[in-house]
C-alpha positions as CSV (number, residue, x, y, z in Angstrom):
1,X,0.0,0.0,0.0
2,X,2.6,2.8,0.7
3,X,4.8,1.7,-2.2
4,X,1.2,2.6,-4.5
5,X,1.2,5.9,-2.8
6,X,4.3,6.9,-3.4
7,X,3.9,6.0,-6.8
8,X,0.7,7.9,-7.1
9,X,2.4,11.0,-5.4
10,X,5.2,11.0,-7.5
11,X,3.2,10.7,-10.7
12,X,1.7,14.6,-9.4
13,X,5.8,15.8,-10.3
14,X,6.6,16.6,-13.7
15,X,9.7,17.0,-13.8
16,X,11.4,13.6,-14.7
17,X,14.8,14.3,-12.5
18,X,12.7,15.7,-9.4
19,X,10.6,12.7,-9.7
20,X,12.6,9.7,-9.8
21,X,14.9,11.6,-7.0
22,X,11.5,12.1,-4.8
23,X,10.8,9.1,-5.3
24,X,13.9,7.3,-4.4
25,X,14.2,9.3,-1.1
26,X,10.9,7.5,-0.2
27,X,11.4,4.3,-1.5
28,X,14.4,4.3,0.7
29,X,13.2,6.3,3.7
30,X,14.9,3.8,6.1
31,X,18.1,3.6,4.7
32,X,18.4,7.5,3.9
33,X,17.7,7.8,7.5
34,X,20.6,5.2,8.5
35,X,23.3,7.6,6.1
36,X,22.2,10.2,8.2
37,X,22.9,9.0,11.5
38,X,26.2,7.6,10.1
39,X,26.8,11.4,8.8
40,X,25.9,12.9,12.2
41,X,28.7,10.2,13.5
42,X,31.8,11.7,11.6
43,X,31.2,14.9,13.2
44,X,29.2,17.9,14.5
45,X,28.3,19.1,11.1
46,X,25.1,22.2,11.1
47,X,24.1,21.9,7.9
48,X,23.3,18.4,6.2
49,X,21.8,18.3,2.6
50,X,20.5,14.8,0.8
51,X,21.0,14.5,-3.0
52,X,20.2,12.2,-5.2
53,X,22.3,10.9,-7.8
54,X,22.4,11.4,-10.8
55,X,20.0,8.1,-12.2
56,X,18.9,8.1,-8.8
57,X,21.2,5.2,-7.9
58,X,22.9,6.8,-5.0
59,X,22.6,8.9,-2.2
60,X,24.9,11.8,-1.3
61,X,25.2,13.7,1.6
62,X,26.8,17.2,1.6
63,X,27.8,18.9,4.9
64,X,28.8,22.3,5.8
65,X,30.1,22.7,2.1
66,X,32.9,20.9,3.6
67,X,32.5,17.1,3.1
68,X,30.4,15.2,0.5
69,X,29.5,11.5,1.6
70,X,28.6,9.5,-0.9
71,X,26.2,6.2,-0.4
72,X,26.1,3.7,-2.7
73,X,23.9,1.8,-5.0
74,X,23.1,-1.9,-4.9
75,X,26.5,-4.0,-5.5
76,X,28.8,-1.3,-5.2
77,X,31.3,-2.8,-3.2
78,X,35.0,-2.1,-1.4
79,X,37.0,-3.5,-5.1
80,X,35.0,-0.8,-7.2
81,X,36.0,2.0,-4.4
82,X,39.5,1.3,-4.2
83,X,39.8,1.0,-7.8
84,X,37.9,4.1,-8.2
85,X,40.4,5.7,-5.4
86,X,43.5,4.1,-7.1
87,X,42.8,5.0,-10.4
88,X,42.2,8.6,-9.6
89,X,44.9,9.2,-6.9
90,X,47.2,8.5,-9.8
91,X,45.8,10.5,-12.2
92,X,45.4,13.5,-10.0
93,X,48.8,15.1,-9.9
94,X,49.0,15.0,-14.1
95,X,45.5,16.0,-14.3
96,X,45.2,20.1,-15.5
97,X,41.4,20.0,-13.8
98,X,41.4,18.9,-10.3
99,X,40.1,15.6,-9.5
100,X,39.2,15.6,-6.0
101,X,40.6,13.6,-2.8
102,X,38.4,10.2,-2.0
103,X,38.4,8.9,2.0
104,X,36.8,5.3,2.0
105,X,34.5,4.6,5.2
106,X,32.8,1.6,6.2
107,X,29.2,1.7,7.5
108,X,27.9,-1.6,8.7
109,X,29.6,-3.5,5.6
110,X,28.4,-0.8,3.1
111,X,31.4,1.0,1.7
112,X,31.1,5.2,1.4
113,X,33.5,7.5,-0.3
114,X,33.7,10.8,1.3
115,X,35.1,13.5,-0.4
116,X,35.9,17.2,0.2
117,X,32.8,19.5,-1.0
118,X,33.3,21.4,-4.0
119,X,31.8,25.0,-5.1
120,X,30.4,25.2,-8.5
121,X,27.6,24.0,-10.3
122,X,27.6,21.1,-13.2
123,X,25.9,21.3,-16.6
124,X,23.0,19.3,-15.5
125,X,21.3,23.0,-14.5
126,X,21.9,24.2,-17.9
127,X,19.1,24.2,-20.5
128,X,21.7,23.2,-24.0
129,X,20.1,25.0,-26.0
130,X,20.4,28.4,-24.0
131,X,24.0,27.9,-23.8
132,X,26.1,30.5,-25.8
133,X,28.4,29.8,-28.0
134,X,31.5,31.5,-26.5
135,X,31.0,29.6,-23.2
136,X,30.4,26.2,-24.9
137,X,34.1,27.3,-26.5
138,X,35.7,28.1,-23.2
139,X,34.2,25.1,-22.1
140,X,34.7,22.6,-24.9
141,X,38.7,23.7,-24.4
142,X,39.0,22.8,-21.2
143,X,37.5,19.7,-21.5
144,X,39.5,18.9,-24.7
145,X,42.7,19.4,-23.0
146,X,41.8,17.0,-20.0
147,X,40.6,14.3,-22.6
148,X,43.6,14.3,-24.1
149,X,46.2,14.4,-21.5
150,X,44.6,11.7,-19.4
151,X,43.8,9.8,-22.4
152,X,47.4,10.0,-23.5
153,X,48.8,8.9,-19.9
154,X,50.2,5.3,-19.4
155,X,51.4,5.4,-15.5
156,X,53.0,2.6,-14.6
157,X,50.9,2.0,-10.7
158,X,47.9,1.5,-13.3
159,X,49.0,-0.7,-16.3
160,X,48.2,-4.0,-14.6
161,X,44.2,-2.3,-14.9
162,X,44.2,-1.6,-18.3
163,X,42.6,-4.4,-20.4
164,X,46.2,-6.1,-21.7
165,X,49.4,-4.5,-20.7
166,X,50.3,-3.9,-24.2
167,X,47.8,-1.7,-24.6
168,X,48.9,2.2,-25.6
169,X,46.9,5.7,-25.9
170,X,46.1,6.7,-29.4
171,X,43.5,9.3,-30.5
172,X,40.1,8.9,-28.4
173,X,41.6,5.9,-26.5
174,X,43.4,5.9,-23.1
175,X,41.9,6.4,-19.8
176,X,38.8,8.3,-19.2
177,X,36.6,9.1,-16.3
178,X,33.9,7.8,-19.3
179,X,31.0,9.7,-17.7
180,X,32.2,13.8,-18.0
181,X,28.8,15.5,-18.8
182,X,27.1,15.5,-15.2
183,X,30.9,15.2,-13.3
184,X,32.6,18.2,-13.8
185,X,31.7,21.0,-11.6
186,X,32.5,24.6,-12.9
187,X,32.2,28.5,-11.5
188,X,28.8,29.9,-12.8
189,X,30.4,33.1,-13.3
190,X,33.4,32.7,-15.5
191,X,32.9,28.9,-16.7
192,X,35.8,27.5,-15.7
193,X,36.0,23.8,-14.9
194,X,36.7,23.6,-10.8
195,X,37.1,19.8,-10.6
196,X,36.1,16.1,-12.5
197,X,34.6,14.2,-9.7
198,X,33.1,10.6,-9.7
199,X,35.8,8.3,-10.8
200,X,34.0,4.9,-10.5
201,X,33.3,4.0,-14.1
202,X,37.2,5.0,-15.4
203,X,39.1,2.9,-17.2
204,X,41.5,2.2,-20.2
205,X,39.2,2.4,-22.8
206,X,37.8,3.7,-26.6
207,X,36.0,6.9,-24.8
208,X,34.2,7.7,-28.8
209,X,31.0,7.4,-27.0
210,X,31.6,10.3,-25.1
211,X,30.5,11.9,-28.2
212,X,27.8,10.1,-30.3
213,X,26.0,9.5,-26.9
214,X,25.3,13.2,-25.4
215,X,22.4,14.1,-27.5
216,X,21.4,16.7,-25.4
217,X,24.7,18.5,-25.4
218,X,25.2,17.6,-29.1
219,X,26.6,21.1,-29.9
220,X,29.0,21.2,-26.9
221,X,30.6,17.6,-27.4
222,X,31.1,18.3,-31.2
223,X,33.0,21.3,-29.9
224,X,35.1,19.2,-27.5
225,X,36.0,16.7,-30.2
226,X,37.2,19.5,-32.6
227,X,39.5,21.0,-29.5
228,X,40.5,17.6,-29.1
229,X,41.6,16.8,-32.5
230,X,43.4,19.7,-32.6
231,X,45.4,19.2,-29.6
232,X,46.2,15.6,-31.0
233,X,47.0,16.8,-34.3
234,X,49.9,18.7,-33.1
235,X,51.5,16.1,-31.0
């Protein structure tokens, strides 16, 4: 009976992102109340703030704009994190955007990152099309350059992770965070890129899809692959 409610409630929202995150906050009202308490543990914090994440398969806690804790979907457990950790501890001192610092914390067997809060918005709160150009080219820049000098990194700590050791960068293939559009957070007032967060789905890998898969940012992705090839082109 209350799951039928909550479904009949949430059909009232009409907006699709505000929905599914209302909706997972009271699906899950008993274990969003547990990641609270847990939060509360870690210190005296004044100001706690639930998010959903993005897909609504996660929960994150900001606190303070200090700490972000991050709770995690079904079957995410401690291998993914420290992969996710590993992978973008080493990247972070190349890396020309910052890629923030990752604490793991256990919480009754289910594994939470916590990471330091970051200031800035991320393109999710854009409409695309309202975009103008010379931001999507001060953006599409940025993001070029990172694509292309993390792609084109081959760290020795993280060779055993690529998919065979022989394995070298070439043009749209190397390591990626492979999920860029709703993970880079950026200052709403001169559109520069503050940090790349959310490292869990990296890896050594053909990263095209990064481009014939954001439909809604169509314009700004074409304009990150024409930065991109430019920057390649000259290598």
């Amino acid at each position: 009976m209350k799951k039928f409610f909550i479904k009949l409630f949430c059909r009232l929202i009409p907006n699709r992102i505000v929905r599914n995150r209302t909706r997972f906050l009271l699906d899950n009202h008993t274990y969003v109340k547990k990641c609270i308490n847990f939060v509360k543990s870690q210190g005296k914090f004044k100001n706690i703030k639930k998010i959903v994440g993005h897909g609504s398969r996660n929960l994150v806690v900001s606190v303070d704009n200090k700490y972000v804790f991050k709770f995690p979907g079904k079957g995410d457990g401690y291998e993914k994190a420290l992969r996710e950790k590993r992978i973008s501890d080493a990247l972070r001192p190349i890396s020309p955007i910052k890629i923030p610092d990752m604490e793991i914390l256990d919480f009754d067997g289910i594994v939470v990152r916590k990471y330091p809060y970051i200031t800035g918005i991320n393109l999710e709160y854009f409409q695309p099309k309202k975009i103008p150009n010379e931001i999507e080219n001060k953006i599409a820049k940025q993001l070029a350059k990172f694509l292309y000098i993390i792609g084109q990194s081959d760290l020795p700590e993280l060779r055993d992770l690529k998919p065979h050791k022989t394995a070298k960068p070439s043009v749209l293939y190397g390591w990626c965070q492979n999920d860029i559009k709703y993970n880079f957070i950026m200052n709403p007032k001169t559109f520069n890129i503050i940090a790349v967060i959310d490292w869990e789905e990296a890896g050594f890998n053909d990263f095209v899809h990064l481009f014939t898969l954001e439909k809604d940012y169509k314009s700004l992705m074409t304009r990150v692959l024409r930065e991109y090839l430019k920057i390649y082109g000259k290598q």
